[in-house]
N, C-alpha and C positions, 0 to 999 in steps of 0.2 A: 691625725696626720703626723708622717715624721718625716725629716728629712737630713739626708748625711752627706756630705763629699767625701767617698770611697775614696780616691784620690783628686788630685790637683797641682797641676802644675806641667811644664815643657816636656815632663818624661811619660806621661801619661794621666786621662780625666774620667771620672764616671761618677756619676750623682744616685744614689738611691733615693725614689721618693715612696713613703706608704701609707694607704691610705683605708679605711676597713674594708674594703676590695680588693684592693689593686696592690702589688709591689713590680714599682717600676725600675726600673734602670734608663738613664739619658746617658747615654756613652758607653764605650769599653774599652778605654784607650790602655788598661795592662793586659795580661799574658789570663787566662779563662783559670786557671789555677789559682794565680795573683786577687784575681777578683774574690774569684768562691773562698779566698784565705778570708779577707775584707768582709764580707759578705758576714761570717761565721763568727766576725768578733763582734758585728752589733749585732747577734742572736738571728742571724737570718740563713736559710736552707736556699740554696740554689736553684731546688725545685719547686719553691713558693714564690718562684720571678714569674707576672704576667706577661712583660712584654719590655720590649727594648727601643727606646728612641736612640736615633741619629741629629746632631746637628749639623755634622760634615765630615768628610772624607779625609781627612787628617789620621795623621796613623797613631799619633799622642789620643785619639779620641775612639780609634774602629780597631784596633791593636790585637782585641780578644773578641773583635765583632762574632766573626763566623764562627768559634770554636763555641763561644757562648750559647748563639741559636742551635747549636746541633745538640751540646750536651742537655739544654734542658729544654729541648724544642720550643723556643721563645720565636711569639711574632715582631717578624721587624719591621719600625716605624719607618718611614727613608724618605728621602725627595728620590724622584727618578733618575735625576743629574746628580746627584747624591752617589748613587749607586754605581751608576754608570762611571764615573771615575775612581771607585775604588778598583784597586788591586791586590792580587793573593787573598782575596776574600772566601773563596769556595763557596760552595753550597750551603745556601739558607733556604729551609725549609718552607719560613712561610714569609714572604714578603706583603708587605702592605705599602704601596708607594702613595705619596701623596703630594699635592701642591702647595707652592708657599702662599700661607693666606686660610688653606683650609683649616676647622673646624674639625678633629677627631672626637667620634665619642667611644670612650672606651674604658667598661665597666660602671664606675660610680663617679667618674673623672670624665673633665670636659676640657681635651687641650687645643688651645688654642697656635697656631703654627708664625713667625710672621721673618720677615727676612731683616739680616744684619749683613752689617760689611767687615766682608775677612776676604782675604787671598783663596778662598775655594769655590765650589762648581755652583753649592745655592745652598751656602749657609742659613740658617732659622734659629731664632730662641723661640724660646715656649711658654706659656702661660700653661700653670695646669690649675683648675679649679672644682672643689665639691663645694657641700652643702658647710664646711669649715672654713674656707675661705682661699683664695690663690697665692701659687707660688710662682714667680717669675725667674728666669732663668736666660740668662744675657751674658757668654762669654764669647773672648774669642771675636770682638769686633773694635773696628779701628776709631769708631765714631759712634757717639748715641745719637741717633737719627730722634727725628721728633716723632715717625712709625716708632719705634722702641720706645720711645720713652712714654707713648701714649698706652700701650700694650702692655707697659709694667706697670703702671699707676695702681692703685688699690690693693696692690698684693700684701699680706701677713709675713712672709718671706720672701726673700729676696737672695740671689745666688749671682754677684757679680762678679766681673772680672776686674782684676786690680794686679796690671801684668809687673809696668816695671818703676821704679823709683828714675825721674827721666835722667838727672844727676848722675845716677850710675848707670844709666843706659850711656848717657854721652861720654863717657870716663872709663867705661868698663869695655873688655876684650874684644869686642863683636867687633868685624871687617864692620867699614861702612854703607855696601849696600846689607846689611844684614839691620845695622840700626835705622836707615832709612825705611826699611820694611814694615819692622816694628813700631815705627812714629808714623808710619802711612795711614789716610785712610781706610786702609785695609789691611792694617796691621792687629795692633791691640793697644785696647786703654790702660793707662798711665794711673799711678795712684791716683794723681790730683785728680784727672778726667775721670774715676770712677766717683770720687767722691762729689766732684759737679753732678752728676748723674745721679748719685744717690740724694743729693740736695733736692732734686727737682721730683723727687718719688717719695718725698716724705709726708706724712699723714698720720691722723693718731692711731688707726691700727697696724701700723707695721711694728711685727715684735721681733725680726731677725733679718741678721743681713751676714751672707756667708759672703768673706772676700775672696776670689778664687783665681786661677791661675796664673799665679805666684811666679816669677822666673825667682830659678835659685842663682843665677847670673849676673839680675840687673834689678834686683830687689832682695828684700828681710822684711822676713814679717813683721817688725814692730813698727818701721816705716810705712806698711800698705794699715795697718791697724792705727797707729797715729793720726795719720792723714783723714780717714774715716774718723775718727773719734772727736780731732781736734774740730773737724765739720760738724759735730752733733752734739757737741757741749755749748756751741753759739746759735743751739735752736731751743724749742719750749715745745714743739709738736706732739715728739714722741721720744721714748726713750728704746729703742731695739736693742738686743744683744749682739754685739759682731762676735763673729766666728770665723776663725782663720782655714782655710783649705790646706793641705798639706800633701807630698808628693810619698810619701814613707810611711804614712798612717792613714785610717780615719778620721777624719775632725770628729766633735761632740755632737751627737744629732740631738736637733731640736725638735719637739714635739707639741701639737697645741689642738 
């Protein structure tokens, strides 16, 4: 298994995961050229993409949806409500709609679907799991529900979201309904709230935790990587590697 955040953060999101089957994509939130650049610098051909998950309709996340399905005819993963609210999508070749809750099986991989709260039509993170072990995958929600947090339990990797430092959210430029949005429960998690989240998912097998959608506004990286760390130095469970998500590069993909 390997796994990379192509990018990360407010300007656009998309996760590689691979697996000796499968190379998946969960997002496309840059431009289909942007991505296939991304793609080519951790060693990967755009025509070796199995398939495409959606987590919602957000344009930081569907950005290069449709250009992506066409150019290398990828099936897309979607919730129906999912779909049904995007725009300027075009034509996707092969849709696959699903409900939140269900069970995909697809190739060697078993993802499992389940819903979070954000401001879109029927957000979901994802469990995906082989015979190596699972990855959970939880951005983009204003609250770790006890559904989520029971859904991520067990996984070897972990791809959070760790949006803003709340300090400079409440200090920094944003109108105020803009930081009421973001503090909402259907906004996004807070360094500290991802690192309570990550507290309650720790276990001796988790060996990574990728911190991910960064705002370059109302957060720094060393602040959302702090906060995680300062949490897992006052534990003895396990030791993971954090790994920072990044809006201009690849982060380091981890492999196990």
């Amino acid at each position: 298994m390997r796994v990379c955040l192509l990018a990360s953060g407010s300007k656009g999101n998309a996760l590689y995961i691979e697996s000796g089957e499968s190379r998946l994509l969960i997002d496309a939130g840059l431009s289909a050229r942007e991505l296939t650049t991304r793609l080519d610098r951790i060693g990967v051909a755009g025509e070796h993409l199995n398939g495409l998950l959606v987590t919602h309709e957000h344009s930081d996340h569907c950005r290069g949806l449709g250009p992506m399905a066409r150019r290398f005819g990828l099936p897309v993963h979607i919730h129906h409500d999912t779909h049904a609210a995007l725009s300027r999508v075009g034509n996707i070749p092969e849709l696959q709609m699903f409900e939140t809750g269900e069970v995909l099986a697809f190739r060697d991989l078993k993802v499992e679907t389940f819903p979070i709260t954000h401001d879109a039509a029927a957000p979901v993170g994802f469990t995906i799991e082989t015979g190596e072990g699972k990855i959970g995958v939880a951005t983009d929600l204003g609250i770790a529900t006890r559904l989520v947090t029971q859904h991520l339990r067990g996984c070897r990797v972990l791809i959070l979201e760790s949006n803003h430092d709340e300090g400079m959210l409440q200090n920094g430029p944003y109108p105020w309904h803009l930081k009421q949005r973001i503090r909402s429960n259907h906004g996004h998690l807070s360094n500290h709230a991802s690192s309570e989240l990550l507290e309650g998912l720790l276990w001796e097998g988790l060996e990574a935790v990728f911190l991910a959608h960064l705002s370059e506004t109302n957060n720094h990286p060393s602040l959302a990587e702090s906060c995680a760390l300062e949490m897992l130095a006052g534990q003895n469970v396990c030791r993971p590697e954090v790994i920072l998500g990044c809006q201009h590069r690849p982060s380091l993909c981890f492999s196990f």
